[in-house]
N, C-alpha and C positions, 0 to 999 in steps of 0.2 A: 534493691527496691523493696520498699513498703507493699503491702496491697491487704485489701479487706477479706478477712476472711467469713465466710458463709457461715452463720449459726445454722442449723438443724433443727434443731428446740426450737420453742415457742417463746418467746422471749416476751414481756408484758413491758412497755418501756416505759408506763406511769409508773408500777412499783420499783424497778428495779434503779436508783440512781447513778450507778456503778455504770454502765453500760454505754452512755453518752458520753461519758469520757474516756472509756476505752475505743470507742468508734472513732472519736477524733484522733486520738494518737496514736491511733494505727495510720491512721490518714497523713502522718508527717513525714516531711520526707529529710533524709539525713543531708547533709552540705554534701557528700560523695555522690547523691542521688542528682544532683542538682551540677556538679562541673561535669561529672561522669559523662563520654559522646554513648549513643546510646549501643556501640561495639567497636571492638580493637582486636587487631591482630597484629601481635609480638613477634617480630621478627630479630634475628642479630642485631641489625646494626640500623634497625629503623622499629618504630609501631604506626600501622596502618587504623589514622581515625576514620576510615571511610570516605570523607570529601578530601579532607587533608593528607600526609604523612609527617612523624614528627622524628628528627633525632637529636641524641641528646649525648655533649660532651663536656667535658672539667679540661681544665687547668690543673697542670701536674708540676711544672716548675718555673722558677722565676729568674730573673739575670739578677747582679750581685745590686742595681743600682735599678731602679722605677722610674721615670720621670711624671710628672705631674700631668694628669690626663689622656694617660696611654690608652684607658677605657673605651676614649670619647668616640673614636673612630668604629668603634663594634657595635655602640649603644646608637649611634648616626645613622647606622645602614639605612640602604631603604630596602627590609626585609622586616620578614614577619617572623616573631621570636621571642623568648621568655630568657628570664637570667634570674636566678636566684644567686643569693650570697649567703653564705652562713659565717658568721664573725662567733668565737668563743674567747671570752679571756683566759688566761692563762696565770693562772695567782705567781703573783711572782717571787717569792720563796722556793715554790719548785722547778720555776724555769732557770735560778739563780742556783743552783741546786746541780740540774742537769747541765749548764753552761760550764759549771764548773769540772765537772765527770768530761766534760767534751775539751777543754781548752786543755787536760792530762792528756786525752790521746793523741792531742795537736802537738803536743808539745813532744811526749815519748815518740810520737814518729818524726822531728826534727832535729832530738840527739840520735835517735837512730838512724840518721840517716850520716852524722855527722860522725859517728863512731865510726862508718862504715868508708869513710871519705869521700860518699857522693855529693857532687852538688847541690847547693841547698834550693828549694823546690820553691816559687814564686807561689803557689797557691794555695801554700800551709802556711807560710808567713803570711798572707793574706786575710787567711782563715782565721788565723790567731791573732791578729790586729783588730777583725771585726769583732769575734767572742768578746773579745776583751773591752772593746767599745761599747758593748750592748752589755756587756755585764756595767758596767760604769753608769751607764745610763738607768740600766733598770734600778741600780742600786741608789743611784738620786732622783729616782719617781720622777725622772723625765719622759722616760719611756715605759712602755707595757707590751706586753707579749700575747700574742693572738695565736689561733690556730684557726684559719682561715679556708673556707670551699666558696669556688666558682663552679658553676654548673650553666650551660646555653643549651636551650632546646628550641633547635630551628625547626621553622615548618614548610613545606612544599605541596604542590602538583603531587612530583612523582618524586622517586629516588633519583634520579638525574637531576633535580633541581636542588634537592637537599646535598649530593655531592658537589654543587656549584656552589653554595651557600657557605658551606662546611670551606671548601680550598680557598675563599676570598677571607673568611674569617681568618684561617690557618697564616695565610699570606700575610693579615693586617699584625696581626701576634709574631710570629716567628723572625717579623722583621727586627720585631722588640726585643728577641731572643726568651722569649714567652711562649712553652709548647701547650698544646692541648692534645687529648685522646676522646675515642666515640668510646661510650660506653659500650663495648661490645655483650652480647648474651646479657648485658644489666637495664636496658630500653625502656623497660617496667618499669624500674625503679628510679632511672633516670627521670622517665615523666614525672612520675610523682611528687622527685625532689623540686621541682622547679613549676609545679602548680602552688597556689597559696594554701599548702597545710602546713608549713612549717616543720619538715618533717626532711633531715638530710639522710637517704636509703642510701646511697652511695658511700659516703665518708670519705671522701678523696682530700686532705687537706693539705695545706701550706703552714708552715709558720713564720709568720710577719709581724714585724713589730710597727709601734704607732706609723711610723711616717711614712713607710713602703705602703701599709694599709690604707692612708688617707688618700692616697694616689690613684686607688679602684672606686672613687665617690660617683655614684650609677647617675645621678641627675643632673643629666649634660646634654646639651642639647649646641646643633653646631650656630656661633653667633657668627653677627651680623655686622657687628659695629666696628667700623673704621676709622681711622685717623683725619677722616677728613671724607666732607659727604653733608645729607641734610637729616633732619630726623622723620623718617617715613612712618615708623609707629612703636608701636612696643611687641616684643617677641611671645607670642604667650605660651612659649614652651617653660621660659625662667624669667618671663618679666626681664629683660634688657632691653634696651634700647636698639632698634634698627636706624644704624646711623652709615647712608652709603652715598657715593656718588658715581652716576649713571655714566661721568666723563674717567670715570678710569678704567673702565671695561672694555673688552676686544671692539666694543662696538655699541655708540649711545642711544640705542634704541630698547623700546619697552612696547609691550601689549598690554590690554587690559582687555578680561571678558567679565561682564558681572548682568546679571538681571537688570532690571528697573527697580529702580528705589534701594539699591544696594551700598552703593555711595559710591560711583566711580566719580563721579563730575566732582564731590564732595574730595575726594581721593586727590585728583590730581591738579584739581584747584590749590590743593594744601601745598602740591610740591611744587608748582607756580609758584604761589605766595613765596619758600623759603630758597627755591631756586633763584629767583630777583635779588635777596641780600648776598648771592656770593658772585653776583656781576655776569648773570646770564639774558641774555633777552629771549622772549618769549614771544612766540606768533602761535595764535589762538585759531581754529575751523568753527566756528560755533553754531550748532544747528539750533537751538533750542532758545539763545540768547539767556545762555546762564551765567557768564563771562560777563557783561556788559558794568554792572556795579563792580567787578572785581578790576578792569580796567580802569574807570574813573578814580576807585580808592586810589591806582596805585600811578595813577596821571600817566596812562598808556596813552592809544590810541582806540577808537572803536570804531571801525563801518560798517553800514548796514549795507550788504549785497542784494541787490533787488532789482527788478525790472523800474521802479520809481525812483531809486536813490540817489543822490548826487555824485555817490562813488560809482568810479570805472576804474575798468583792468582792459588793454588793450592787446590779446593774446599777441598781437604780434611785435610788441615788444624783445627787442636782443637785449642779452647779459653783457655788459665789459665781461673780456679775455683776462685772464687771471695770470700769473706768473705761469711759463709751460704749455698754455691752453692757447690753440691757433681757433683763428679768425673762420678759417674754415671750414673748422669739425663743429664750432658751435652754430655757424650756419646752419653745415648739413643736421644735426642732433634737433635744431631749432625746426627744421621744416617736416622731420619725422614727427615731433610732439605735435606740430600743426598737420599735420594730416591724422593725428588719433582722435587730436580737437575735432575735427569737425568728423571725424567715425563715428563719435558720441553726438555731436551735436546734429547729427542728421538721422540719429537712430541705425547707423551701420550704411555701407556703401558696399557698392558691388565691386570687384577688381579695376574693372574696367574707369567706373567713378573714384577708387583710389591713385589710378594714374593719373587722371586727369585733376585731380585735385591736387597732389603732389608737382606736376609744371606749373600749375595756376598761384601758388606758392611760391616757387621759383620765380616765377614772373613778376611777381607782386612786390618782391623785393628790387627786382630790376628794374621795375618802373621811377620806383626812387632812388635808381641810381647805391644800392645797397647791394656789397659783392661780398668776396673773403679780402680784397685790399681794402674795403673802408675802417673808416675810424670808426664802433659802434657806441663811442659816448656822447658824439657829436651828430647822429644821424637823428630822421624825423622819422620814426617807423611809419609805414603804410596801416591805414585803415583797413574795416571790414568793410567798408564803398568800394575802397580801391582794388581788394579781391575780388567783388563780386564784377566790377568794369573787367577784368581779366579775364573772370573765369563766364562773364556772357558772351566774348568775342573766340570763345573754343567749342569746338565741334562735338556735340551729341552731350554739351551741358546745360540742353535748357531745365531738366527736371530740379538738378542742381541748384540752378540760379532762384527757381522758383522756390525751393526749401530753403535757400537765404534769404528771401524775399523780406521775408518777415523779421531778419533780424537789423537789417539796414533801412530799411523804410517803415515799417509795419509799427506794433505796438511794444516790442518787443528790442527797440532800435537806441533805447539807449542803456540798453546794458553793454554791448558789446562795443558798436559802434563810435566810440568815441575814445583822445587820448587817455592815458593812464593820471589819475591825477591822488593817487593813493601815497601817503606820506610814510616810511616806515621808521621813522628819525627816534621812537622811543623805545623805553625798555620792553614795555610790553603793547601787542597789537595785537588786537580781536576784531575778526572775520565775521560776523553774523551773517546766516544764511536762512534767516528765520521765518523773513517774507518771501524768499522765493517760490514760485509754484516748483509743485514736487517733482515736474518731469525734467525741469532746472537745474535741478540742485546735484546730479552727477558732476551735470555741464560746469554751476559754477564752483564744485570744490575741484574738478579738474584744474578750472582756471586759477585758482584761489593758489593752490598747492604747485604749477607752473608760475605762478608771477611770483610767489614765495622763493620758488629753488634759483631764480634769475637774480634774486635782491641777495638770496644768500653766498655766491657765487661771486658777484660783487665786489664783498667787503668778507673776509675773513675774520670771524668771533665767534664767543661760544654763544649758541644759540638752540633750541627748543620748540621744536615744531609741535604742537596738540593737535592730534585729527581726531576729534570726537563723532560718533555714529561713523566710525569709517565701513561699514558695513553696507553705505549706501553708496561710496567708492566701488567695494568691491563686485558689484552688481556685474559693472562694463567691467569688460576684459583690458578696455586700454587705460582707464582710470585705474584698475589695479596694479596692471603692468607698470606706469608711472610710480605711481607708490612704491611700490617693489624696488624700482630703481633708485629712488630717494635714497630708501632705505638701506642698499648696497653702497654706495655711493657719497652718503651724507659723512659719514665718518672724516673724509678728505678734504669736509668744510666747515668743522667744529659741530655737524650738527645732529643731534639727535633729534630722534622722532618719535613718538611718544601717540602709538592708536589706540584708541579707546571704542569697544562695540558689546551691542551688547544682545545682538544675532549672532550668536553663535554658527550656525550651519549655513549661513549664507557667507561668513568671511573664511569657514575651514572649507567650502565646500568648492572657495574659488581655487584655483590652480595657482595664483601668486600667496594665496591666506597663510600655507601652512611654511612655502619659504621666507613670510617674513615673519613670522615666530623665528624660524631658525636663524632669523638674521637679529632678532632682538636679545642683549644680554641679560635684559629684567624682565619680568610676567608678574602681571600681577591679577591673580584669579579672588573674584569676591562670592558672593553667594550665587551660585547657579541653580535654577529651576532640576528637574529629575528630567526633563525632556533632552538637555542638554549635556547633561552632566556623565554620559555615558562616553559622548565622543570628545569632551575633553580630560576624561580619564585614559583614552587609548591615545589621544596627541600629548600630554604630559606626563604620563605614564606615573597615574596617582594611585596610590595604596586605598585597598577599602576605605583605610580609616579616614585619609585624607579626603574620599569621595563623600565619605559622611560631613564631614567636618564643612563641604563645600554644600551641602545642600539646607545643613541646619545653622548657619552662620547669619549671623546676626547682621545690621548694618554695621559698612565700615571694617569688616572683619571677612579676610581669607586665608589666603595664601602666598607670600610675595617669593619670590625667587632671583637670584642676583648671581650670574655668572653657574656655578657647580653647586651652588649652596641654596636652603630653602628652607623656610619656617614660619610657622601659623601666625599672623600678623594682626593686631587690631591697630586702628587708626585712631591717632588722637588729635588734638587742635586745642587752642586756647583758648580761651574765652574771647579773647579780641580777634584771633583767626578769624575763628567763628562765626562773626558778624558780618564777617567780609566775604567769605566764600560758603556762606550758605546755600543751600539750594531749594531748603522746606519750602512750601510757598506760604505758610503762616506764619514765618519769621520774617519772610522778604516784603510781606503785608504790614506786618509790626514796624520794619525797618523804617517801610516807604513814610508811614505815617509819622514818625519821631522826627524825620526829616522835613516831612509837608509843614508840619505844626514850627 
């Protein structure tokens, strides 16, 4: 460290011109002053920076043969860690020189061995097949001769995390037949080599010639791109292409968390849009009515779900039996989801009111003559009239009847009450839920998301569920619980599900939130607020840097993740995308108008 030193004297600082430039550059501080942590203690086989501890080991030798990106798996971790390389040429007059001193002792120990009448040794003929290749090579300036140092200085907690770090390293190397060593009693020198001063303390090296060397190239980062899939964005570790598809994964489900105004709707509009040319259909949740022009482009279908709308959903609608599936599990399955329907729709019930709603159910079905022997593609499902006539001639259900009151007779009487008359015949279908009032709208993505899972169940295709704001799903315990089993479940119907929220602590915070993370093979995280961002570093279990990268990320720009693999993604679209799945509301102004005119 610099520091100012005390004059004594009386110093005059008009005469003296000298003095103002000695002040300053004492005041400078060296580049060592500046990486330097402000103390270290050297130990053997580690140096303790105070928050951190750091160890630092080389590569000592190599197998006969490299393959191209044996690196990538070291430089991939998700660990925190420095690598420096030192490459020196080697003129090659003198490695030509020494090759030649070496392929006599290769040789004098293969008559010696031959005079002696032992067998001739496989890895002198070897030895001397190679010398003599690389002499050939160097001597038509194909090849060049290096003297080569690797140096990795991990960091940890404690010493117990640096020995974990250190045997996963070992493990990824020694599979290659690639050793390494800790710099023991060298820790010192080891940091220093692999800070940016350019400065190899160690000397540990290898000698590699061109192509075995090209093979350590540090700038690699793990991709993403597959033979077949859509294009989600660009990689911005190397600029490639993120090109995947969600339908070859253990399981087609994906989350999204991003703030407001981050691009999630922009996001998964895009892979809507590209999901439709490879023959998938699409069912939209739509809270916001951002979908609505992205339908009409694409000659979907659109309903508005509302207490005024001409669309209905008649929750008591049956699915046709599917090949293997009886008539009477989807019964009883059917009369469980209508007893969570109306948990949510009554704002919770007592035990006592969940028996008695669960006969009154039963009943409702046997009124129309609907059992486990019916045909259910031929059947006329019972109404929410025909429940409530059930459930008024049962004992100790008048509070009941009177909390239905309103949704069969009252104001509120033709949302529910009425047949199903919702078409789902196109590629793409959007659900608005725009105009509902808010204490609604559990109720109707409950409903939305059950008369969805009956149509899917149906007809077997590859299909794509969107639950946007699912967050206001996971509020109810039975609306998330549904979801949750979509989500387990959906795989067995071609179908992916695809939630998108952007409350964080209200979907981690449900008890189904963090099992369908684990049930989704993709994540895609965009820019998160600093409020949130702490507990989606401890559920994805993200690197500082990653944490940074998530809080100062621009639109359209996070983190995508696909099955084992993950990498910093930005989002791109086309100019004609664009137009269609925008969301700014000054472009959808612009739009409206080009179209009015």
């Amino acid at each position: 460290m610099s520091f100012f030193k005390k004059k004594e004297e009386k110093q005059d600082f008009g005469i003296n011109p000298i003095l103002p430039k000695q002040i300053y550059q004492s005041a400078v501080l060296d580049l060592k002053d500046i990486l330097a942590p402000s103390a270290l203690d050297v130990k053997a086989k580690y140096i303790d920076l105070g928050e951190k501890v750091a160890r630092t080991f080389f590569i000592i030798s190599y197998p006969r043969f490299l393959a191209d990106g044996w690196f990538a798996p070291v430089i991939n971790l998700d660990k925190e860690f420095d690598i420096s390389i030192f490459i020196n040429p080697i003129e090659s007059q003198y490695a030509l020189k020494k090759l030649q001193k070496k392929v006599a002792e290769v040789m004098s120990q293969i008559q010696e061995r031959e005079n002696k009448g032992l067998v001739r040794d496989p890895s002198l003929d070897a030895a001397y097949q190679n010398i003599e290749f690389l002499r050939g090579r160097l001597q038509e300036a194909t090849e060049k001769l290096f003297s080569v140092g690797v140096y990795i200085t991990v960091y940890g907690e404690d010493e117990k995390e640096l020995d974990k770090t250190e045997a996963e390293i070992k493990s990824i190397l020694e599979s290659k037949m690639i050793y390494v060593r800790p710099a023991i009693f060298q820790q010192a020198d080891g940091f220093k080599t692999t800070i940016p001063l350019n400065r190899d303390l160690l000397d540990v090296q290898s000698k590699l010639n061109t192509e075995p060397l090209s093979s350590i190239f540090p700038f690699i980062s793990f991709n993403l791109t597959t033979d077949n899939g859509i294009l989600y964005g660009i990689n911005r570790h190397n600029s490639s292409l993120i090109l995947f598809d969600r339908f070859s994964l253990p399981n087609y489900n994906s989350v999204m968390f991003a703030t407001s105004g981050a691009g999630k709707s922009f996001t998964i509009k895009l892979e809507i849009l590209r999901s439709l040319m490879f023959d998938t259909s699409v069912i939209v949740i739509d809270p916001e009515n951002e979908y609505q022009y992205l339908a009409e482009a694409m000659d979907g279908r659109y309903f508005n779900i509302s207490l005024s709308s001409p669309n209905h959903i008649n929750p008591f609608d049956l699915p046709v039996p599917t090949e293997g599936e009886s008539r009477q599990k989807i019964l009883r399955n059917q009369i469980v989801s209508l007893v969570s329907f109306f948990r949510l729709l009554f704002k919770g019930m007592t035990p006592e009111e969940d028996a008695i709603v669960d006969k009154a159910i039963t009943e409702t079905y046997a009124l129309k003559d609907i059992t486990a022997e019916s045909n259910f593609a031929e059947i006329e499902a019972p109404l929410l009239s025909d429940f409530e006539m059930v459930l008024s001639g049962m004992e100790n259900s008048g509070e009941l009847v009177q909390k239905l009151s309103k949704f069969t007779r009252g104001s509120w009487a033709g949302l529910l009450n009425k047949p199903s008359n919702v078409d789902m015949n196109r590629k793409i279908v959007v659900f608005s839920i725009r105009d509902m009032e808010d204490d609604l709208r559990p109720v109707a993505m409950f409903l939305i998301t059950h008369f969805v899972w009956n149509e899917v169940r149906r007809e077997l295709k590859k299909r794509l569920l969107v639950v946007d704001e699912a967050w206001t799903m996971m509020k109810s315990k039975d609306a998330a619980s549904f979801l949750f089993g979509m989500a387990k479940r959906g795989r067995k119907y071609y179908l992916g599900i695809a939630t998108i929220t952007q409350d964080v602590s209200d979907f981690l915070n449900s008890e189904y939130g963090p099992p369908i993370i684990t049930n989704s093979s993709m994540q895609f995280l965009l820019k998160q607020s600093s409020l949130s961002i702490d507990k989606l570093q401890e559920t994805f279990n993200l690197t500082e840097e990653e944490k940074y990268l998530l809080t100062e990320a621009n639109v359209g720009e996070g983190i995508f993740f696909a099955g084992t693999k993950h990498a910093a993604i930005k989002i791109i679209a086309s100019y004609t995308e664009e137009q269609i799945i925008t969301s700014d509301p000054a472009q959808i102004l612009k739009l409206k108008n080009l179209r009015d005119a």
